[in-house]
C-alpha positions in Angstrom: -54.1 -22.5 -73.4 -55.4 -19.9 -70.8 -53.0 -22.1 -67.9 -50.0 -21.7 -70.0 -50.8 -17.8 -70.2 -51.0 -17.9 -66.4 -48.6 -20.0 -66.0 -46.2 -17.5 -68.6 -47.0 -14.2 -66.4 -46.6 -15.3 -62.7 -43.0 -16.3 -64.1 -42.2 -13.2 -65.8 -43.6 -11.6 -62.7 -41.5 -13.7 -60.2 -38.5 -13.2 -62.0 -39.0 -9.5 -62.0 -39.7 -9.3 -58.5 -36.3 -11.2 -57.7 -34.1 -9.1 -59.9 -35.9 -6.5 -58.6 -35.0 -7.4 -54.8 -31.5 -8.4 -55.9 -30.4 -4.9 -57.2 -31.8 -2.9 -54.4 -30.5 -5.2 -51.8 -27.0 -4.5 -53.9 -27.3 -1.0 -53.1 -27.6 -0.8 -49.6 -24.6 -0.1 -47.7 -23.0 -3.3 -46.1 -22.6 -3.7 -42.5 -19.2 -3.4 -42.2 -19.5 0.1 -43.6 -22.2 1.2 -40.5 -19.6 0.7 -37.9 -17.6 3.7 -37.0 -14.2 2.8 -35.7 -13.2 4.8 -32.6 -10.1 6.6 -32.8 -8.5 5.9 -29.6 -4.9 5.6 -28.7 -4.1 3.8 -25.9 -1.9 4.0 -23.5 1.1 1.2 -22.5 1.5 0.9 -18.8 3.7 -0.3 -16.9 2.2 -1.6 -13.4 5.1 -2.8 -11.2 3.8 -6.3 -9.5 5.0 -7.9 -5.9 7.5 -10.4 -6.5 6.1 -13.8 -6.3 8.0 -14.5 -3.0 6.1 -13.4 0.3 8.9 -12.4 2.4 10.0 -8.5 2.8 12.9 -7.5 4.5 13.7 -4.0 4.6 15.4 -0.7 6.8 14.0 2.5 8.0 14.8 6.2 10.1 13.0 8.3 11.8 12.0 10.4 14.6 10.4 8.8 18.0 9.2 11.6 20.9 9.9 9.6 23.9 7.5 10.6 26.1 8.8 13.4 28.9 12.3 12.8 27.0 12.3 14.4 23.7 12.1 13.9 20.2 14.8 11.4 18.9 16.2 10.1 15.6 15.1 6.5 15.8 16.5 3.7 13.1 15.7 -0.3 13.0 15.5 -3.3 10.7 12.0 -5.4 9.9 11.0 -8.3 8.4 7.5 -8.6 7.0 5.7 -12.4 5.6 2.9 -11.8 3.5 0.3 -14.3 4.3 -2.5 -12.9 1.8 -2.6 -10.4 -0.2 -4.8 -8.5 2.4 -3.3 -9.4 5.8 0.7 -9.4 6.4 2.8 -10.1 9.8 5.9 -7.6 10.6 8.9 -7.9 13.5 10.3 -4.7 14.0 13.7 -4.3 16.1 14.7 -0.3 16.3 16.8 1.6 18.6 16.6 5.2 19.9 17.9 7.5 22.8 16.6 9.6 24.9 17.4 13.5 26.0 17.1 14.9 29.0 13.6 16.1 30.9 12.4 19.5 31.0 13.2 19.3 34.5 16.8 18.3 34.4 17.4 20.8 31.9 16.0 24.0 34.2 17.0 22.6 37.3 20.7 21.7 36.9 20.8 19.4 39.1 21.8 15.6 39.1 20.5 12.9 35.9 17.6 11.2 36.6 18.9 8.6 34.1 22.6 7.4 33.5 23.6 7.4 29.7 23.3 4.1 29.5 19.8 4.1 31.2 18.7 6.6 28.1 19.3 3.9 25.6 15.8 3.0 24.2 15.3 -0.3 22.5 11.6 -2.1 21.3 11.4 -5.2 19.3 7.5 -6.1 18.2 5.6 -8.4 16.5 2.4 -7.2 14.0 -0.2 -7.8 12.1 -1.2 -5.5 9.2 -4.4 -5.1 7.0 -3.9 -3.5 3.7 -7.5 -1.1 3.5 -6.7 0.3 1.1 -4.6 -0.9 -2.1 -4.8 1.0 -5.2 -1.6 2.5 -8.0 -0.2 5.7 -8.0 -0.1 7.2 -11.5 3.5 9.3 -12.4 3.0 10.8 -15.7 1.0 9.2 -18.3 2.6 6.3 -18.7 3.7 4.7 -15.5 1.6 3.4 -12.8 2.8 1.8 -9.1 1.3 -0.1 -7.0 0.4 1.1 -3.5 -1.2 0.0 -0.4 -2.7 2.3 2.6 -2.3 0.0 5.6 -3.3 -0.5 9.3 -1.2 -2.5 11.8 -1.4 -3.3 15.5 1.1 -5.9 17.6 2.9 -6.1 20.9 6.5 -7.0 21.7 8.5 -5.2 24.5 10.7 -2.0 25.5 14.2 -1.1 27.0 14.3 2.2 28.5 15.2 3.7 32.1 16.9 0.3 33.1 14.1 -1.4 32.8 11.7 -3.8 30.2 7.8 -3.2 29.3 5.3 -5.1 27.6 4.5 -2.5 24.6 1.3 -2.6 22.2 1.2 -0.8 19.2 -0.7 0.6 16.2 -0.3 2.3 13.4 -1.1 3.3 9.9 1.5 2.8 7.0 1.5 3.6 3.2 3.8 1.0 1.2 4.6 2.0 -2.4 6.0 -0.6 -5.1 8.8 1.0 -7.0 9.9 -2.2 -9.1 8.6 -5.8 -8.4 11.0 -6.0 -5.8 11.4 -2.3 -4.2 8.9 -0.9 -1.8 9.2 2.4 -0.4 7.4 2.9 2.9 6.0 6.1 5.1 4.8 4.7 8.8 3.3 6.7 11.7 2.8 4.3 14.9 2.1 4.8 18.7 4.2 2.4 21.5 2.0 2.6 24.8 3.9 1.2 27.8 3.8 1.4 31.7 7.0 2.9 33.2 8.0 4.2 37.0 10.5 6.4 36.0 9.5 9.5 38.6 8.2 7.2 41.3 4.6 6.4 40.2 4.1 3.9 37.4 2.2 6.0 34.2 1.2 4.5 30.9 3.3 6.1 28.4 2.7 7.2 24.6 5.4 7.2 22.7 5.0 8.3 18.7 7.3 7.3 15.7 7.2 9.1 12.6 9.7 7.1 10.0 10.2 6.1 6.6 12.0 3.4 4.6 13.2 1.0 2.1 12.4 -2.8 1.8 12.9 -5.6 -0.7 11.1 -9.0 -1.3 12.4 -12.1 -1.5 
């Protein structure tokens, strides 16, 4: 008799223990309403990306200072293969002319240089290292890619009726205005050796131009 009394109250207390637990675990709050959802608004850019193709052909003008013969416009062609998307190669053909020296301006005396002799022509070959690349953000809601680069190469120059082996360097900034359309600013020094007054000098000659190219 006294087992079936035990038995009767751990029962009743077991069962009031679990209805007990069952409505306060109802009244907590549920997860889901602990999280607080962030109200954000993003935004929807659109990030212009180099066409697949690696080749980039393109035009640009400018302003070359031939040494000891003035500050010229200067316009050529290139043609740029992208080998990674870090290091590129670039020929460059361009043509300038070139004014007349200080001294055959005061002295008024006889050219130093036919017309034909004033004719300046280089043609080089690259490489370039993209430091840099990055985007460009106009207004909120469009972003360009962009690329801050360094290039060096060597090719050859036609001035004072004669031809130079020319090195060059440079540093260029190449923006991306569709998947296709690159806008570039370049600033670049051609060093040659030339014997134009007698004694043969090495020569720096700095280009200052900007341009359009396309891939393809």
């Amino acid at each position: 008799m006294e087992n079936r009394i035990q038995r009767f109250f751990l029962t009743a207390l077991f069962s009031l223990t679990a209805v007990y637990g069952w409505a306060e675990d109802a009244n907590k709050p549920s997860r889901s309403d602990q999280i607080i959802e962030p109200d954000l608004q993003r935004r929807e850019l659109k990030v212009p990306k180099i066409d697949s193709q690696d080749f980039e052909v393109g035009a640009y003008y400018g302003v070359l200072s031939i040494q000891d013969f003035g500050s010229e416009p200067v316009k050529g062609v290139m043609l740029a293969y992208h080998v990674t998307e870090d290091i590129f190669l670039e020929a460059n053909y361009a043509m300038s002319k070139g004014d007349k020296t200080s001294f055959e301006k005061l002295s008024g005396g006889a050219s130093l240089l036919s017309d034909s002799d004033r004719d300046y022509k280089y043609y080089d070959l690259s490489v370039g290292w993209n430091i840099l690349p990055g985007e460009v953000f106009i207004t909120s809601k469009y972003a360009f890619n962009s690329a801050l680069y360094l290039i060096a190469g060597v090719g050859g120059t036609d001035f004072a009726g004669d031809s130079a082996f020319t090195a060059n360097f440079g540093v260029g900034f190449r923006l991306l205005l569709t998947d296709w359309l690159a806008w570039h600013v370049d600033a670049r020094d051609h060093l040659f050796n030339r014997s134009t007054f007698g004694e043969s000098e090495r020569t720096n000659n700095l280009e200052l131009r900007t341009g359009f190219s396309v891939f393809f």
